[in-house]
C-alpha positions in Angstrom: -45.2 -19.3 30.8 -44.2 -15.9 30.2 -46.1 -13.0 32.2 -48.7 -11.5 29.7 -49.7 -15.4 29.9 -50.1 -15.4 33.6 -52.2 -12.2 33.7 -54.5 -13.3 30.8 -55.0 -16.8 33.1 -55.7 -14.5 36.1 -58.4 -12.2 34.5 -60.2 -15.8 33.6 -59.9 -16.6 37.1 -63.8 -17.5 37.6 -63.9 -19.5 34.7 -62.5 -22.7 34.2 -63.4 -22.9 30.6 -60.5 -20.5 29.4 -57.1 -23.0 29.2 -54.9 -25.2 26.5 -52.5 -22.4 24.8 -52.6 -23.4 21.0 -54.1 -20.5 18.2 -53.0 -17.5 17.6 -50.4 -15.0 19.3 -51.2 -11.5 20.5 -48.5 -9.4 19.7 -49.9 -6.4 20.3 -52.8 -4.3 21.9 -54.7 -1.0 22.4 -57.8 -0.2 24.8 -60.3 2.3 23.2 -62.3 3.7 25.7 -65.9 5.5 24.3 -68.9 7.1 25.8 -72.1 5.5 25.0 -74.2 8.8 23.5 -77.7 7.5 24.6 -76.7 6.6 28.5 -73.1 8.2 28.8 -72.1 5.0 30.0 -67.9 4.0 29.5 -67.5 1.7 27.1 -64.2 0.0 26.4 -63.2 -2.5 23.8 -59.7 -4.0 22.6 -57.9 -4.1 19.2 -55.1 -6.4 18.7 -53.0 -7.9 16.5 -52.1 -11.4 16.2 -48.3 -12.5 14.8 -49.7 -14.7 12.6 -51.2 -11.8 10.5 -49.5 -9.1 11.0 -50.9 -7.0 8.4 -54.2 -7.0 10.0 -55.8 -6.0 13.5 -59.1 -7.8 15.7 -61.4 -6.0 17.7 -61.8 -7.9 20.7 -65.0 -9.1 22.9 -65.5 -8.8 26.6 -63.6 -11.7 27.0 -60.7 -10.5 25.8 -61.0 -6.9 26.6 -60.7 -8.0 30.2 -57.3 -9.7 29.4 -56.1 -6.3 28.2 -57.0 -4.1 31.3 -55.4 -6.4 33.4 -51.7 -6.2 30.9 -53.3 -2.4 30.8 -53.3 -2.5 35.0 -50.2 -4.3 35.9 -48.1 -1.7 33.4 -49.6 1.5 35.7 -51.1 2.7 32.4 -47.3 2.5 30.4 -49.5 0.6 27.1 -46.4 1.8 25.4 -43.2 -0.1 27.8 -46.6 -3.2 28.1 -46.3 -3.7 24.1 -43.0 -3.7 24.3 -42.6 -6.2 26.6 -45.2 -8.4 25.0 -43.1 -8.6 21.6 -40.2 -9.3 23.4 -41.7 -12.2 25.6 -42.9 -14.0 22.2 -46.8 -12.4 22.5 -49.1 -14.5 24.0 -50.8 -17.7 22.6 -54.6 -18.0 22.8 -57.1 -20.4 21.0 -60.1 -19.3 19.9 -63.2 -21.1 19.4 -66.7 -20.8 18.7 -68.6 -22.5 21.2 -73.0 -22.5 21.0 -75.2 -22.5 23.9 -77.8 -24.2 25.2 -80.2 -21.3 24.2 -78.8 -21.4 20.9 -76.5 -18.5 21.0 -72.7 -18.2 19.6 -70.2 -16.6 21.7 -66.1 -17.0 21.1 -64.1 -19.0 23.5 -60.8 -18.0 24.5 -58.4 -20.3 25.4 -54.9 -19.3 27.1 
């Protein structure tokens, strides 16, 4: 398991839920980080894009926003050298799936 794959399993460290690497591979990643107009509350949210479509990018949910401040965190900021170093690891495999609860609601799973 390469590092960017040990972080992302750290940042899911309450939850159980998040394992079984098979889906799609992040190869890259930005954190954009807003202020909500109507409470001036931060507000941050991911893009990535995945190797398997390259031509493409995601924006990503809490979930996976949390993965990216911790790659974000352990790189002192550097989101440049932490890109880098995630193409030349291989990216990082996740499996993503859409999982209903018992309320009836959808939410994305993300599996590492």
């Amino acid at each position: 398991m390469n590092r960017f794959e040990t972080l992302a399993k750290e940042s899911f460290s309450q939850c159980p839920l998040m394992e079984n690497p098979n889906g799609v591979t992040i190869d890259g990643f930005d954190l954009i980080v807003n202020t909500d107009p109507k409470t001036q509350e931060e507000v941050k949210y991911c893009i990535v894009t995945y190797k398997e479509s390259p031509e493409y990018y995601y924006l990503g949910g809490q979930a996976l926003t949390q993965v990216i401040e911790k790659w974000i965190e352990a790189y002192q900021g550097d989101v440049e050298l932490a890109n880098r170093e995630l193409k030349e690891a291989g990216g990082c495999k996740l499996k993503l799936g859409l999982v209903r609860t018992k309320r009836g609601n959808n939410y994305v799973k993300i599996s590492m």
